[in-house]
PDB file with one MODEL, atoms N, CA, C and O in Angstrom:
MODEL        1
ATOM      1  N   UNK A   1       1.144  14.413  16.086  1.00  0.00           N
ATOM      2  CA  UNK A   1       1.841  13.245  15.581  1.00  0.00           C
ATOM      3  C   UNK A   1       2.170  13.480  14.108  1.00  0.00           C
ATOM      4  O   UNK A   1       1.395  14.130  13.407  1.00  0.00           O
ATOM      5  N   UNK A   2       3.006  13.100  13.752  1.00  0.00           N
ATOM      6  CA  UNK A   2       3.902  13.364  12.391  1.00  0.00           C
ATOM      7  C   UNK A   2       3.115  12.279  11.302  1.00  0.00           C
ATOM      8  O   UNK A   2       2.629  11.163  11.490  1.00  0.00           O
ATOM      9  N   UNK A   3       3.228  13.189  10.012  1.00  0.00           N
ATOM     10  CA  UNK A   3       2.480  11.846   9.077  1.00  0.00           C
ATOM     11  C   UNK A   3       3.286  10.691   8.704  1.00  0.00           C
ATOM     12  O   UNK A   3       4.499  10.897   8.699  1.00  0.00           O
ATOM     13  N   UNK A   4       2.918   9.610   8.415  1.00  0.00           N
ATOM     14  CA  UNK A   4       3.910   8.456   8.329  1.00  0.00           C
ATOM     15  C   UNK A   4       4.494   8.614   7.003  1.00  0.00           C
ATOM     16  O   UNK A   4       5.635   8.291   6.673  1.00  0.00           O
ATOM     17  N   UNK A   5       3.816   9.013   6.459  1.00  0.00           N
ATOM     18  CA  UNK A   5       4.101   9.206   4.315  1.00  0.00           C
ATOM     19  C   UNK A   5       5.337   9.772   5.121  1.00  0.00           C
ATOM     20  O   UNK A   5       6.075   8.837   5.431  1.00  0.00           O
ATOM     21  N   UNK A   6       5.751  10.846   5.509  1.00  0.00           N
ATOM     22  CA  UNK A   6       6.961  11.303   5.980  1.00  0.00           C
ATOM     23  C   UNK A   6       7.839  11.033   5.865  1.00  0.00           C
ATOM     24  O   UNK A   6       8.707  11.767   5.393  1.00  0.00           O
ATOM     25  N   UNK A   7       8.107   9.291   6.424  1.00  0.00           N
ATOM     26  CA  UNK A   7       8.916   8.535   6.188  1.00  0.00           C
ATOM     27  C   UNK A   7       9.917   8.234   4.957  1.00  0.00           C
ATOM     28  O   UNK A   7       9.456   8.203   3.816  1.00  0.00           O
ATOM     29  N   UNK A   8      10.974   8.064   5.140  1.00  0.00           N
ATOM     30  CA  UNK A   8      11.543   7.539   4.078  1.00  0.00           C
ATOM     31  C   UNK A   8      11.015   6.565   3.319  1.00  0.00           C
ATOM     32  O   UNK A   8      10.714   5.529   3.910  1.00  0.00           O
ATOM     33  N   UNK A   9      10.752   6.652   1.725  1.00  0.00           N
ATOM     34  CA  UNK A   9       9.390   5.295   1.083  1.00  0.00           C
ATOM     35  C   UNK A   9      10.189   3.914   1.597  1.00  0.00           C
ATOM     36  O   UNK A   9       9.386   3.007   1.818  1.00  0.00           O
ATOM     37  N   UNK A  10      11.564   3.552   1.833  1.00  0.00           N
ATOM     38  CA  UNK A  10      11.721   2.139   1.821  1.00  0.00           C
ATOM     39  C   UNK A  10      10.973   2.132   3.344  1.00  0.00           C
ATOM     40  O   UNK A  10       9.951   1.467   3.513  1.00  0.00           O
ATOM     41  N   UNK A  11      11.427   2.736   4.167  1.00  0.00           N
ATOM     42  CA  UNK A  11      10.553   2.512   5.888  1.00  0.00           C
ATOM     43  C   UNK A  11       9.395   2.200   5.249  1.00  0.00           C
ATOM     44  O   UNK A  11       9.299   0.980   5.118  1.00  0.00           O
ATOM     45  N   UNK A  12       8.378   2.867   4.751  1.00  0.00           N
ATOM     46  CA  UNK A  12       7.135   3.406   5.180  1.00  0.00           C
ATOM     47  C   UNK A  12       6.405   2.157   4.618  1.00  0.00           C
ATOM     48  O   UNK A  12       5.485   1.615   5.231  1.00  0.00           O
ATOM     49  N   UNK A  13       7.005   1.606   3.061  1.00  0.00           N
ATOM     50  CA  UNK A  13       6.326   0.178   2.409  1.00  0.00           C
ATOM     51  C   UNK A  13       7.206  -0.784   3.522  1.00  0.00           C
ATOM     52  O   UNK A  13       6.283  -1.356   4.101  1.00  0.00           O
ATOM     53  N   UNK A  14       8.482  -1.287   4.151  1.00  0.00           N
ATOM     54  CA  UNK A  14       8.466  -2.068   5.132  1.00  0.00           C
ATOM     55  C   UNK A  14       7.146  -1.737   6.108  1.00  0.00           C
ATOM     56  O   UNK A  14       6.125  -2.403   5.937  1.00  0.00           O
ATOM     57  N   UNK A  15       7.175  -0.989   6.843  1.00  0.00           N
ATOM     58  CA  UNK A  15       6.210  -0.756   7.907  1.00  0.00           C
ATOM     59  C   UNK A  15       4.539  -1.559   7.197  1.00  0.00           C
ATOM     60  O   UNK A  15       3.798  -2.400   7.706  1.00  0.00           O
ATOM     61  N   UNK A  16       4.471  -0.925   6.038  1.00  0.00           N
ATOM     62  CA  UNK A  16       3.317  -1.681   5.142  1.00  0.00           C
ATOM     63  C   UNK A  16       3.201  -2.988   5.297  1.00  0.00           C
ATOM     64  O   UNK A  16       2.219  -3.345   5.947  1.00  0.00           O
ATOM     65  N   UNK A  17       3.763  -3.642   4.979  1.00  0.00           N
ATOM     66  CA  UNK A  17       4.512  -5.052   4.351  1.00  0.00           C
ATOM     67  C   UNK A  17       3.861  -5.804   6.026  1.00  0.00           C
ATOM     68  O   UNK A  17       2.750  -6.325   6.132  1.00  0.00           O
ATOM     69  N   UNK A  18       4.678  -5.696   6.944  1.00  0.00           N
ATOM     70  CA  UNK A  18       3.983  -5.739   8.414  1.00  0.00           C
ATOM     71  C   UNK A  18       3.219  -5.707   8.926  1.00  0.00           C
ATOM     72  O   UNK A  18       2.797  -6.389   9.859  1.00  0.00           O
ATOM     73  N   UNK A  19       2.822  -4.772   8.339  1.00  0.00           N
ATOM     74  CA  UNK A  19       1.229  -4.434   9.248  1.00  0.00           C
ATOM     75  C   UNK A  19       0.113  -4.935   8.539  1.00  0.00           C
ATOM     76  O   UNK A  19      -0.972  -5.169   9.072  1.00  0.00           O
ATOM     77  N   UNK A  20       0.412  -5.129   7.142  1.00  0.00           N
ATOM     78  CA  UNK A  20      -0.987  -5.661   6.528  1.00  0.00           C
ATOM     79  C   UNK A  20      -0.186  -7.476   6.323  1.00  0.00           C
ATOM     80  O   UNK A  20      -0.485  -8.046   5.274  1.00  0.00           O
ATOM     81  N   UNK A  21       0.510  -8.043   7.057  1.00  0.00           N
ATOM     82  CA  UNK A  21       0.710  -9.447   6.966  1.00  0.00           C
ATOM     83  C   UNK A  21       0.981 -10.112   6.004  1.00  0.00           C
ATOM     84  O   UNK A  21       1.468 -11.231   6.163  1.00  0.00           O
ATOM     85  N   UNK A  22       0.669  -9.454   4.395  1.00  0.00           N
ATOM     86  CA  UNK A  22       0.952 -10.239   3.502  1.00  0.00           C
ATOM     87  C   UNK A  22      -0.387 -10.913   3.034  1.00  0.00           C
ATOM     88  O   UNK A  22      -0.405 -12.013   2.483  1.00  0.00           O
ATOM     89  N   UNK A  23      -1.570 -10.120   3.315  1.00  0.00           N
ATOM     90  CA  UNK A  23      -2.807 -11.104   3.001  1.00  0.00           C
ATOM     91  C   UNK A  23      -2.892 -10.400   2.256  1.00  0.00           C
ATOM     92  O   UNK A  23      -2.868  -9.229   2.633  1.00  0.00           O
ATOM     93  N   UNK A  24      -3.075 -10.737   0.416  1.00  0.00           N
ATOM     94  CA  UNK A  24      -3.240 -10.517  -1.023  1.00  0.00           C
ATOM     95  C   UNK A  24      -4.772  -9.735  -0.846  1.00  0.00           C
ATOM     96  O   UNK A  24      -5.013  -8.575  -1.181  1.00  0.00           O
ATOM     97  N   UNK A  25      -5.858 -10.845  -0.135  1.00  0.00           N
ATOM     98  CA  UNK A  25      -7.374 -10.325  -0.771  1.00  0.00           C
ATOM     99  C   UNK A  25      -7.560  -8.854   0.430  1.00  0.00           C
ATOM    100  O   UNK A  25      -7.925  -7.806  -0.103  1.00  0.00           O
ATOM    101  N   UNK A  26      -7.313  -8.827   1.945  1.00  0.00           N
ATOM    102  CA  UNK A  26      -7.040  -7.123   2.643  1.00  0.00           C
ATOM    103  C   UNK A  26      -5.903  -6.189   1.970  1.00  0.00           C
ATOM    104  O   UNK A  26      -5.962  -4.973   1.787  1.00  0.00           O
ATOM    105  N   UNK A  27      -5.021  -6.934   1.704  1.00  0.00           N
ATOM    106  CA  UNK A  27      -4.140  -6.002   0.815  1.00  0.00           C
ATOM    107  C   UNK A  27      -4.761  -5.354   0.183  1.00  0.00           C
ATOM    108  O   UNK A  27      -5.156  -4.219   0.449  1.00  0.00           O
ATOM    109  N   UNK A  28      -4.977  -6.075  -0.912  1.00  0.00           N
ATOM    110  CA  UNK A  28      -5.706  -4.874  -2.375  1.00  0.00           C
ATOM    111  C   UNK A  28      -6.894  -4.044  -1.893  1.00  0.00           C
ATOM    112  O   UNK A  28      -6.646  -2.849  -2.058  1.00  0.00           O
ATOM    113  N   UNK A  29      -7.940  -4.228  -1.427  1.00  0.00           N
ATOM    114  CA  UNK A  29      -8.796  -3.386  -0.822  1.00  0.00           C
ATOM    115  C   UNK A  29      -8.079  -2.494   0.324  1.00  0.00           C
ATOM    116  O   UNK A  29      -8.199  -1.315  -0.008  1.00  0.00           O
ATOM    117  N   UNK A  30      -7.414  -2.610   1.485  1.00  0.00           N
ATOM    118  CA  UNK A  30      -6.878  -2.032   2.374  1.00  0.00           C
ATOM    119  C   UNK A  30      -5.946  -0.671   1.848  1.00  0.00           C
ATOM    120  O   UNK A  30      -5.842   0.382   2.478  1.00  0.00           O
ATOM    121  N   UNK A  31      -5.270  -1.001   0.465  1.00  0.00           N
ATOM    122  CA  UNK A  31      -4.524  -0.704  -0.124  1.00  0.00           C
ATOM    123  C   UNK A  31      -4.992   0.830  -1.370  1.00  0.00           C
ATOM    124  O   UNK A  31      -4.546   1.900  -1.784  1.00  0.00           O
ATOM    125  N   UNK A  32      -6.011   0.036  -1.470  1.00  0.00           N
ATOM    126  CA  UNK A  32      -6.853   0.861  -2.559  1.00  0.00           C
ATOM    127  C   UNK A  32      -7.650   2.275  -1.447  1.00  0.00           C
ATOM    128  O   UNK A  32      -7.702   3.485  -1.666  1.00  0.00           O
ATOM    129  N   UNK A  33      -8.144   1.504  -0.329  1.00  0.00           N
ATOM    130  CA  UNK A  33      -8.429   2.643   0.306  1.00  0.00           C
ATOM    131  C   UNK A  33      -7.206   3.769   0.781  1.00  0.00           C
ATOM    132  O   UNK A  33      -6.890   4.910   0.443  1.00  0.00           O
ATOM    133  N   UNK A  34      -6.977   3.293   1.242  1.00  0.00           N
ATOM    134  CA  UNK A  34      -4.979   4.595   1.887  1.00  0.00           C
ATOM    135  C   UNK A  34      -4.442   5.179   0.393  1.00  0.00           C
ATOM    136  O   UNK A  34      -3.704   6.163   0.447  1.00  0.00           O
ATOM    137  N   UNK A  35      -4.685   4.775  -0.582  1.00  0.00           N
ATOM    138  CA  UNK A  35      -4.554   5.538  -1.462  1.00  0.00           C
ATOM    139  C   UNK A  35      -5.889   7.172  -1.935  1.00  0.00           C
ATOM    140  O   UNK A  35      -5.663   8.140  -2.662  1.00  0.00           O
ATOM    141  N   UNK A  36      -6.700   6.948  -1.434  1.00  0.00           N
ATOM    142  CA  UNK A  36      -7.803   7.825  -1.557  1.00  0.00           C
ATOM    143  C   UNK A  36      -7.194   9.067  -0.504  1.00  0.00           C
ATOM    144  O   UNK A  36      -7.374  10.271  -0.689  1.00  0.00           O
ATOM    145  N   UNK A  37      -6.337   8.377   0.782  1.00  0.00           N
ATOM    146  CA  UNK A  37      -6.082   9.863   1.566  1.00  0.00           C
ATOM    147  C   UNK A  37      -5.816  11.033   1.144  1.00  0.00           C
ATOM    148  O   UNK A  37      -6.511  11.982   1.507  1.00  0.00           O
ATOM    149  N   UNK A  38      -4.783  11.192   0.315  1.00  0.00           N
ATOM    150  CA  UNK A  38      -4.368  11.956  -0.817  1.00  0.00           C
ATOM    151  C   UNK A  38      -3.008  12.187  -1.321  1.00  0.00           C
ATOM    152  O   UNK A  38      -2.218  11.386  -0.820  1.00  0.00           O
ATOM    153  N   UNK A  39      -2.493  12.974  -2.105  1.00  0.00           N
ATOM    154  CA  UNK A  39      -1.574  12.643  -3.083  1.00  0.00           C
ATOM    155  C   UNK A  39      -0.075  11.666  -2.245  1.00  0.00           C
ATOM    156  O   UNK A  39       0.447  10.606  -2.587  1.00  0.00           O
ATOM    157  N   UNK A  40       0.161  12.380  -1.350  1.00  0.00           N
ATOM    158  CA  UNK A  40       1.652  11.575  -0.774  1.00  0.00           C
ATOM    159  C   UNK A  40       1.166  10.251  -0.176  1.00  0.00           C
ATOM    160  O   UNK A  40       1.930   9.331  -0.470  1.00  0.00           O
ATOM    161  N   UNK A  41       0.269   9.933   0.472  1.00  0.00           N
ATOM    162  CA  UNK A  41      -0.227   8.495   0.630  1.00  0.00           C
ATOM    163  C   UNK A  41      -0.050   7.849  -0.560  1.00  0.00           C
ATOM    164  O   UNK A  41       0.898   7.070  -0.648  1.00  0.00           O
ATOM    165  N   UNK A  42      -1.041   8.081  -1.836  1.00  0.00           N
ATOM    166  CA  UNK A  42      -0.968   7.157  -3.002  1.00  0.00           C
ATOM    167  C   UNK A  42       0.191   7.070  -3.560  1.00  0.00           C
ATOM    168  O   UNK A  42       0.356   5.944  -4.030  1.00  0.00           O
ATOM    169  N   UNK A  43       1.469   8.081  -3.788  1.00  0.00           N
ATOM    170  CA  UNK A  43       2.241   7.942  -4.374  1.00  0.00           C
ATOM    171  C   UNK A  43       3.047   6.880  -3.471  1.00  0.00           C
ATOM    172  O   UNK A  43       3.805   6.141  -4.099  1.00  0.00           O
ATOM    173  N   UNK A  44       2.979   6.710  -2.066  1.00  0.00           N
ATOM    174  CA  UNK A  44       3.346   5.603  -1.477  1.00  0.00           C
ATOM    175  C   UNK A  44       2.900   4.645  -1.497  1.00  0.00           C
ATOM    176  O   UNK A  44       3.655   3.684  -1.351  1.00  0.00           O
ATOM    177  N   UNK A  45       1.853   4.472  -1.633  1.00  0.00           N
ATOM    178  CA  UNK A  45       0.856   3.182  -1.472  1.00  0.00           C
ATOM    179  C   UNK A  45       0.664   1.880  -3.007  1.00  0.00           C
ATOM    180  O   UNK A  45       0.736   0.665  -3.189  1.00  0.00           O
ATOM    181  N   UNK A  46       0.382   3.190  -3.825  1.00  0.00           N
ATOM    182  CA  UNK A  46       0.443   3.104  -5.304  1.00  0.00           C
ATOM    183  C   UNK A  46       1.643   1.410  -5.762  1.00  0.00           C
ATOM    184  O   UNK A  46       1.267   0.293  -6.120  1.00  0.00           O
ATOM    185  N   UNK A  47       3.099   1.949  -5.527  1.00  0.00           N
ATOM    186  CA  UNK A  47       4.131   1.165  -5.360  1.00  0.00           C
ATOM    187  C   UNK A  47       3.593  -0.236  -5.067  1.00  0.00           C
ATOM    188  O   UNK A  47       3.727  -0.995  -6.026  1.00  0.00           O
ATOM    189  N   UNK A  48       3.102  -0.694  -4.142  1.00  0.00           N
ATOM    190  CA  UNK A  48       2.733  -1.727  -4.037  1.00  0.00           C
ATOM    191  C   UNK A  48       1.660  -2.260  -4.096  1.00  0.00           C
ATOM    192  O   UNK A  48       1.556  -3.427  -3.719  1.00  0.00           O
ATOM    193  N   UNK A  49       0.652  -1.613  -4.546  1.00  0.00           N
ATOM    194  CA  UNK A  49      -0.938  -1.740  -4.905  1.00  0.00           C
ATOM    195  C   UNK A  49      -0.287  -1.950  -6.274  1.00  0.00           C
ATOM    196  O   UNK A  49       0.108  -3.110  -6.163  1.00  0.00           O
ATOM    197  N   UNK A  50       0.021  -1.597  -7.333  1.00  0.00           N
ATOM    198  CA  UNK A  50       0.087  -2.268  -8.335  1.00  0.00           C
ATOM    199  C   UNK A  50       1.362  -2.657  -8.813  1.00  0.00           C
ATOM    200  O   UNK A  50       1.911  -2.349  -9.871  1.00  0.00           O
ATOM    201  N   UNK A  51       1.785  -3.427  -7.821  1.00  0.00           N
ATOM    202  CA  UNK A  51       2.972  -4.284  -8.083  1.00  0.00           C
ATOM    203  C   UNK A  51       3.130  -5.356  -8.578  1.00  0.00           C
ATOM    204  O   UNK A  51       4.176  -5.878  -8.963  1.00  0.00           O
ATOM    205  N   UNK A  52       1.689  -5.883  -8.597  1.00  0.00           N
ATOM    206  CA  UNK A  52       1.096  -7.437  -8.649  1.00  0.00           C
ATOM    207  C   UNK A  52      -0.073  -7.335  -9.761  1.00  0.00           C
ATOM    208  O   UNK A  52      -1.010  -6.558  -9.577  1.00  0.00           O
ATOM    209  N   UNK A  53       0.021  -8.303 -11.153  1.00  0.00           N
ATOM    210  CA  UNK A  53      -1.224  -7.095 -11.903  1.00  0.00           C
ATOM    211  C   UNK A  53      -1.634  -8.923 -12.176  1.00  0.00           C
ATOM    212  O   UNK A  53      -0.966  -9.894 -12.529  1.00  0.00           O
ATOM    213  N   UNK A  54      -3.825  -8.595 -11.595  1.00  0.00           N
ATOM    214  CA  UNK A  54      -4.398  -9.770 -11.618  1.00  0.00           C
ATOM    215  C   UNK A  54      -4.902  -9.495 -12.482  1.00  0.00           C
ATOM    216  O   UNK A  54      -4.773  -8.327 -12.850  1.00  0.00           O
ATOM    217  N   UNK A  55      -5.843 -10.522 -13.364  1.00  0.00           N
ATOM    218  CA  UNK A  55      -7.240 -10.224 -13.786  1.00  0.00           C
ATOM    219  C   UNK A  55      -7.798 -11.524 -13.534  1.00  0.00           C
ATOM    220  O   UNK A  55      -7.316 -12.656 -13.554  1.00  0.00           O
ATOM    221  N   UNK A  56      -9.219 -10.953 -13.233  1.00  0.00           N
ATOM    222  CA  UNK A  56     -10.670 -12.351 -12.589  1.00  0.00           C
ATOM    223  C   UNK A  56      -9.804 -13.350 -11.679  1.00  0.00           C
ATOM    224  O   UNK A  56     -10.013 -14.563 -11.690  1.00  0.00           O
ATOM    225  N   UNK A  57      -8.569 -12.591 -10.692  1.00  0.00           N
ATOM    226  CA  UNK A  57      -8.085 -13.507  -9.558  1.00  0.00           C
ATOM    227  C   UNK A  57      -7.488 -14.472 -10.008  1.00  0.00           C
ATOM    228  O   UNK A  57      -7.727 -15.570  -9.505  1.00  0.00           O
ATOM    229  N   UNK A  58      -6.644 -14.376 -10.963  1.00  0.00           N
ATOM    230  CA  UNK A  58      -5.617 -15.321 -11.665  1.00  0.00           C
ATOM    231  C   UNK A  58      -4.480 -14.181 -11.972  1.00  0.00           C
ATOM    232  O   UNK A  58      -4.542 -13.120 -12.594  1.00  0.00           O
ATOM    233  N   UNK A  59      -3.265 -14.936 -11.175  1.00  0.00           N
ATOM    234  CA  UNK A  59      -2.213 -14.299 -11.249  1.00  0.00           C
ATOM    235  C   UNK A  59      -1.312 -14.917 -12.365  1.00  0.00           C
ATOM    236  O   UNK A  59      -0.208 -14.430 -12.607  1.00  0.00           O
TER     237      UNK A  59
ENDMDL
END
């Protein structure tokens, strides 16, 4: 099976966007992990893991 990073980045963050529903608090953890896979994951993942910048859960 082919890696998904593969993908063209607009597919691959749609496909994201979907599959993790839009829930902020699995997002960021879910998010933070798939970035650890390694470099072409994070440089995909990255994009929308810090798209949104909190501190102490106040946006």
């Amino acid at each position: 099976m082919p890696d998904p990073v593969d993908l063209p980045p607009e597919l691959f963050r749609t496909i994201l966007r979907y599959a993790l529903d839009d829930n902020d608090e699995c997002d960021i953890r879910y998010l933070s992990r798939l970035c650890l896979l390694n470099r072409p994951w994070y440089a995909h993942v990255a994009v929308r893991l810090y798209s949104e910048w909190n501190y102490n859960d106040v946006k």
